[in-house]
OpenMM code with the backbone's topology and positions (N, CA, C; nanometers):
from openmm import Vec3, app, unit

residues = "UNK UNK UNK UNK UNK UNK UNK UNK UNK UNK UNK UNK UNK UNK UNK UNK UNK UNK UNK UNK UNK UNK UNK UNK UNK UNK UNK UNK UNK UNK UNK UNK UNK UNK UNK UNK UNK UNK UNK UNK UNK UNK UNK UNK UNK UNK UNK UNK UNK UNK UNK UNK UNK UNK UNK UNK UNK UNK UNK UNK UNK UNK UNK UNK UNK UNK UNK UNK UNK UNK UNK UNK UNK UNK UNK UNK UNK UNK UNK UNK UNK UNK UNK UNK UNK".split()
positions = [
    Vec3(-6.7539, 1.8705, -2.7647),
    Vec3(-6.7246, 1.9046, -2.6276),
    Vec3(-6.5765, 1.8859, -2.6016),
    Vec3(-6.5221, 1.9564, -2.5452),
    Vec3(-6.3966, 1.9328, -2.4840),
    Vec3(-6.3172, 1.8805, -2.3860),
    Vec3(-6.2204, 1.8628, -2.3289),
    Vec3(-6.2062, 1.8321, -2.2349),
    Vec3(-6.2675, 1.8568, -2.0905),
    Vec3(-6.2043, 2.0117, -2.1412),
    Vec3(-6.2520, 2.1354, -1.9981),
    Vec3(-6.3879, 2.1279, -1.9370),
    Vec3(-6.4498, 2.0726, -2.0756),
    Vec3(-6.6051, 2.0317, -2.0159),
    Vec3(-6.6329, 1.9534, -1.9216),
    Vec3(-6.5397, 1.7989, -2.0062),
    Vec3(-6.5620, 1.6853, -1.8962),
    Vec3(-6.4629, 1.6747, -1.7590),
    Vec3(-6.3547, 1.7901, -1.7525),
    Vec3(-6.2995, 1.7920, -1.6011),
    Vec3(-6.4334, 1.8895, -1.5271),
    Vec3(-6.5205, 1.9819, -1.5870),
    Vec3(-6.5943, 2.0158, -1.4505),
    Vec3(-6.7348, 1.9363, -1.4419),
    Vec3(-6.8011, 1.8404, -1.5460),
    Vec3(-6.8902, 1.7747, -1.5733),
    Vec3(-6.9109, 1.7200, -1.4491),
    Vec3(-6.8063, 1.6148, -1.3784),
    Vec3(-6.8603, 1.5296, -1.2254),
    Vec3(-6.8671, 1.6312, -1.1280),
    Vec3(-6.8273, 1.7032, -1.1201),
    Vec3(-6.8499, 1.7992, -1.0139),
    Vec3(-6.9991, 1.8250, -0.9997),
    Vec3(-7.0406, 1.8886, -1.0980),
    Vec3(-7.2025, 1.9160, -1.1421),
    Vec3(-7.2687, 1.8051, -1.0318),
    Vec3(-7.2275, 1.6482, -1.1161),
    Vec3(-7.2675, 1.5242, -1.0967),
    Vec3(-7.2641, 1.5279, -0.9581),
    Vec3(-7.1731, 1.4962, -0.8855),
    Vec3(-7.1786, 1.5735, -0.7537),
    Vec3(-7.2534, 1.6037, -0.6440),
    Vec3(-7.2376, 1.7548, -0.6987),
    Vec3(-7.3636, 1.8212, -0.6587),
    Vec3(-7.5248, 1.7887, -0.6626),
    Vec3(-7.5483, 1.7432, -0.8330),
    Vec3(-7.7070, 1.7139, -0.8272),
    Vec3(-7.7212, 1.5299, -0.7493),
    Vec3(-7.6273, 1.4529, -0.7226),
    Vec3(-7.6259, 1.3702, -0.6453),
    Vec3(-7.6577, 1.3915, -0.4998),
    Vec3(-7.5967, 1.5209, -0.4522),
    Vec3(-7.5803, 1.5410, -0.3135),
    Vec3(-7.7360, 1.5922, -0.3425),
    Vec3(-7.7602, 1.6848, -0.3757),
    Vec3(-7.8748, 1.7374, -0.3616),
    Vec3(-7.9985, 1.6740, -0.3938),
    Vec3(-8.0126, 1.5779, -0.4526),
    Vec3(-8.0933, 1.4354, -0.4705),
    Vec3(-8.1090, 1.4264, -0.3481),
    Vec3(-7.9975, 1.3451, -0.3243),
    Vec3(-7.9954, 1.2451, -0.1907),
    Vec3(-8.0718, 1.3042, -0.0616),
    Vec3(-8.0390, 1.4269, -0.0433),
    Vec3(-8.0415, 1.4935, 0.0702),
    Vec3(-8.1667, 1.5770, 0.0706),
    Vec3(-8.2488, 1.5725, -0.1028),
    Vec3(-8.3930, 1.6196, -0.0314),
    Vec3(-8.5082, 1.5061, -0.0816),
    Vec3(-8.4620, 1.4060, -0.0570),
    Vec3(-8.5055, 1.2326, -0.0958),
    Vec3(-8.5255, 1.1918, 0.0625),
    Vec3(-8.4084, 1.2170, 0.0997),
    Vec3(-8.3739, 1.1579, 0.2419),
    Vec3(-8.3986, 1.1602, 0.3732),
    Vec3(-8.3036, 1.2809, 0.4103),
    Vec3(-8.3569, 1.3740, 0.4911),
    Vec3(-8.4601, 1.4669, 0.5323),
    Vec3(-8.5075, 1.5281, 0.6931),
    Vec3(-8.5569, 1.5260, 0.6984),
    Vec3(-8.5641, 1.6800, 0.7044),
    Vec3(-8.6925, 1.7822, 0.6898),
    Vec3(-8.6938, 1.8705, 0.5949),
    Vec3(-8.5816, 1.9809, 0.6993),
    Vec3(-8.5707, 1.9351, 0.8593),
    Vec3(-8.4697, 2.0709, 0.9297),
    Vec3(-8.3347, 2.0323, 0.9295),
    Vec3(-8.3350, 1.9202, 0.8988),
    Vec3(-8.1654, 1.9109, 0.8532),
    Vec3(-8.1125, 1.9129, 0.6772),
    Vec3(-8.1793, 1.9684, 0.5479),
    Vec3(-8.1617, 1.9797, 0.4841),
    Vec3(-8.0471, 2.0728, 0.4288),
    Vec3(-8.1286, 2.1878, 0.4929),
    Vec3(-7.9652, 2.3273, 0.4658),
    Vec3(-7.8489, 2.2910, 0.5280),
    Vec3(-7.8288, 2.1976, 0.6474),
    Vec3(-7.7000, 2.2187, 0.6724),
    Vec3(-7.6089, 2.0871, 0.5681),
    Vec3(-7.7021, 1.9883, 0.5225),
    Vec3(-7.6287, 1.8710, 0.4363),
    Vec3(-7.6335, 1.9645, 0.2867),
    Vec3(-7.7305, 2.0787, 0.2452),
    Vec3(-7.6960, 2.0923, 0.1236),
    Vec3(-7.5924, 2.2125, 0.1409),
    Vec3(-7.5326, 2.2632, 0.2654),
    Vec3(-7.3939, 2.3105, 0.2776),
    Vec3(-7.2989, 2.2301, 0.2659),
    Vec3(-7.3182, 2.0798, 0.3243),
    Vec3(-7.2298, 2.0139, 0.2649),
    Vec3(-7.1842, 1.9196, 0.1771),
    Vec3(-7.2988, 1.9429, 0.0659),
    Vec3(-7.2746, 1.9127, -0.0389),
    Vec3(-7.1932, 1.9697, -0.1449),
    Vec3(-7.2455, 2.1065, -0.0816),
    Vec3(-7.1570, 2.2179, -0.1549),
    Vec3(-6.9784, 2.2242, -0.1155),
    Vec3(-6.9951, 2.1907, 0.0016),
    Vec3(-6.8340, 2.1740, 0.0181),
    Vec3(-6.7204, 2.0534, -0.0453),
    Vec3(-6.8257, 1.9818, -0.0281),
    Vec3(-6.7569, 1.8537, -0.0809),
    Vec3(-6.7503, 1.8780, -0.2663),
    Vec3(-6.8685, 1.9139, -0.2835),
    Vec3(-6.7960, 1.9725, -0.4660),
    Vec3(-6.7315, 2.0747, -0.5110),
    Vec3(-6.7005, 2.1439, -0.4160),
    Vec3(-6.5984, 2.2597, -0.4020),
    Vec3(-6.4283, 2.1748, -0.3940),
    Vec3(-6.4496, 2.0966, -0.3198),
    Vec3(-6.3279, 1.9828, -0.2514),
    Vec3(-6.3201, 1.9425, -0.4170),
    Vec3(-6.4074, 1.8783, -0.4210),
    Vec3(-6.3895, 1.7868, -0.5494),
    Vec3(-6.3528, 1.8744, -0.6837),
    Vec3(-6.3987, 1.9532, -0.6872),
    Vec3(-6.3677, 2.0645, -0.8106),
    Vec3(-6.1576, 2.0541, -0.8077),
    Vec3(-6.1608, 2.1322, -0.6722),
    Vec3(-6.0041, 2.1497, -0.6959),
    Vec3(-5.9424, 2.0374, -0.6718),
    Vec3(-5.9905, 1.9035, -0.6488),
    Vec3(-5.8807, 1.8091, -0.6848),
    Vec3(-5.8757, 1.7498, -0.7814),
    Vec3(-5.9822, 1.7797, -0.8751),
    Vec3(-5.9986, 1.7124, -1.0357),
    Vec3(-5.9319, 1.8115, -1.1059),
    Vec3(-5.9229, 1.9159, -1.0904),
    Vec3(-5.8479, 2.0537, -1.1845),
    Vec3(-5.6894, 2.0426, -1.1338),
    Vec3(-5.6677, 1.9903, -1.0185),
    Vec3(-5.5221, 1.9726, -0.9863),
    Vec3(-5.4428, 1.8598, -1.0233),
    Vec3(-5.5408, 1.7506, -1.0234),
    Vec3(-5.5566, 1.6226, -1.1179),
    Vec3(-5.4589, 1.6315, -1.2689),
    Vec3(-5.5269, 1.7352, -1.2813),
    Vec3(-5.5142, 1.7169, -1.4390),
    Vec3(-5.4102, 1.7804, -1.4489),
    Vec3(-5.3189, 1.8350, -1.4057),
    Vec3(-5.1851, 1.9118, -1.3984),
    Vec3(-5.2063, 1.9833, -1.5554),
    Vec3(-5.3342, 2.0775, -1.5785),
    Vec3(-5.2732, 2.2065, -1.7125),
    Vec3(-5.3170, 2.3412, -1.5799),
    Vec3(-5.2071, 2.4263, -1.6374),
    Vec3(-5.2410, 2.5616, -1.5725),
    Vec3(-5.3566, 2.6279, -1.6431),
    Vec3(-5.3366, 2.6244, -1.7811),
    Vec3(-5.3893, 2.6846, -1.8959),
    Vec3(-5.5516, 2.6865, -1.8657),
    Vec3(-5.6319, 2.7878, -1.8033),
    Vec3(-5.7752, 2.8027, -1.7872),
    Vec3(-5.8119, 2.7408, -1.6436),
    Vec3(-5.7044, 2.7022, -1.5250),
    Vec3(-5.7330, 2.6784, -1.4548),
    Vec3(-5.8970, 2.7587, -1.3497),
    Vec3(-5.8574, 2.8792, -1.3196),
    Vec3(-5.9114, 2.9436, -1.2428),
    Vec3(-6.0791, 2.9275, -1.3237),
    Vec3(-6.0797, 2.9524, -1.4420),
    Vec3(-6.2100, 2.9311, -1.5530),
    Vec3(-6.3118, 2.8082, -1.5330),
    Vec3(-6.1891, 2.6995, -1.5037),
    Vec3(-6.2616, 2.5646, -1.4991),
    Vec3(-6.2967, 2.5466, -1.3664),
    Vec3(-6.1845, 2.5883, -1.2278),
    Vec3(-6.2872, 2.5697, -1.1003),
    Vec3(-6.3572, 2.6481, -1.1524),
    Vec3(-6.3807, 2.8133, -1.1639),
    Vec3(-6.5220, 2.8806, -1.1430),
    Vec3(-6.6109, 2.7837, -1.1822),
    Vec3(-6.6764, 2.7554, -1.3301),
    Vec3(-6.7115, 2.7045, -1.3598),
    Vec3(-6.8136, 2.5774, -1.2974),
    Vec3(-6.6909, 2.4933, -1.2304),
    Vec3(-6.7488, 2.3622, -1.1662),
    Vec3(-6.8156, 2.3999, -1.0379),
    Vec3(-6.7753, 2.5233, -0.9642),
    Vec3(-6.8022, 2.5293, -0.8328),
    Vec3(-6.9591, 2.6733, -0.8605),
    Vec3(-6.9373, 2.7276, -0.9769),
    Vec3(-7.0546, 2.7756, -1.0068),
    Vec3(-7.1667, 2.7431, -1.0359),
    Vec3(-7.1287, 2.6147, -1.1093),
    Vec3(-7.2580, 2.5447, -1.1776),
    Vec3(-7.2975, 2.4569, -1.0257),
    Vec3(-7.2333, 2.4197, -0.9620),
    Vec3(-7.2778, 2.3653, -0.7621),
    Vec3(-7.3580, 2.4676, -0.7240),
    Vec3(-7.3060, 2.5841, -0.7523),
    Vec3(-7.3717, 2.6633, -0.6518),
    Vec3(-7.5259, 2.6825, -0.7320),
    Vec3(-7.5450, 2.7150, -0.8406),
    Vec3(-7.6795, 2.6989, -0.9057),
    Vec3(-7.7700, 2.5828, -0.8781),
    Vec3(-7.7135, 2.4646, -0.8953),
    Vec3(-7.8015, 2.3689, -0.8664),
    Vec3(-7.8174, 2.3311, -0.7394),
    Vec3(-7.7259, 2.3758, -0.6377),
    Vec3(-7.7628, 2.3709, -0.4915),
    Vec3(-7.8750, 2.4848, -0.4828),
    Vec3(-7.8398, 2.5717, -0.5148),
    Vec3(-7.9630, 2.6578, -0.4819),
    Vec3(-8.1058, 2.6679, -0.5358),
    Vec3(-8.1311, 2.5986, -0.6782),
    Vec3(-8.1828, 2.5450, -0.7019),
    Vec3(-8.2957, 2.4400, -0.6185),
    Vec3(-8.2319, 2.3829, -0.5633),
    Vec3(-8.2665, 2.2360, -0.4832),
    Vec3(-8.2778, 2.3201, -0.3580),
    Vec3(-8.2325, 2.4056, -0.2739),
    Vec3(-8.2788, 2.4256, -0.1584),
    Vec3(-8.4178, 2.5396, -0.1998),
    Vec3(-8.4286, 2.6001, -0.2989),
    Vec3(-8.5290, 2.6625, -0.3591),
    Vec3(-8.6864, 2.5219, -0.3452),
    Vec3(-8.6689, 2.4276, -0.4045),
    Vec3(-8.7478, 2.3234, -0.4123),
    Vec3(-8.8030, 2.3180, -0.2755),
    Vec3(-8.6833, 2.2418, -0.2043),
    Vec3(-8.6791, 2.1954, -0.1049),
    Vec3(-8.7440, 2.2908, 0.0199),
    Vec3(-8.7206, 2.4523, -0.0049),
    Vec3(-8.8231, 2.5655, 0.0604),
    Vec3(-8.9367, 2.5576, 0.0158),
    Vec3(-9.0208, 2.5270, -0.0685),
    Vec3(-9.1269, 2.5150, -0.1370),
    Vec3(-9.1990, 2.3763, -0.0604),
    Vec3(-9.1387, 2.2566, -0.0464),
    Vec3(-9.1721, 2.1768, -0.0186),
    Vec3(-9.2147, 2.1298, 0.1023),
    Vec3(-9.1376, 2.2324, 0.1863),
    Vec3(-9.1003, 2.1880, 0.3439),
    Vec3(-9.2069, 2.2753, 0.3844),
] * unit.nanometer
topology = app.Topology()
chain = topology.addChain("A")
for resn in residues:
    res = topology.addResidue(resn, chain)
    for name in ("N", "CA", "C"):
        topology.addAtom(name, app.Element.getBySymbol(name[0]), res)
């Protein structure tokens, strides 16, 4: 594995944290608007770990990446979380 891996790896982490938490927690009509902001906050977090790391080299690759793999497992989890509710 490479680096590039482990700068978008917590992001993921993140996300399946937020999205844990928030269909653990909460209650089933306030779910979509916390797993919007879960998604924001690993969007946040994406570009300050890639800015972090001061390489240009694959920048744009590695946010997609981190903020893609959020958006899968958020949707994912609000998929569940429609099923459930």
């Amino acid at each position: 594995m490479t680096w590039q891996f482990f700068s978008v790896l917590p992001v993921w982490v993140i996300a399946t944290a937020g999205a844990l938490a928030t269909g653990l927690v909460l209650p089933h009509e306030q779910q979509l608007t916390w797993f919007a902001i879960t998604l924001a906050t690993a969007t946040i977090a994406a570009f300050w770990i890639q800015l972090a790391i001061k390489r240009k080299d694959g920048f744009v690759v590695r946010v997609m990446a981190a903020v893609g793999g959020s958006v899968v497992i958020l949707a994912v989890a609000t998929g569940i979380a429609a099923l459930a509710g």
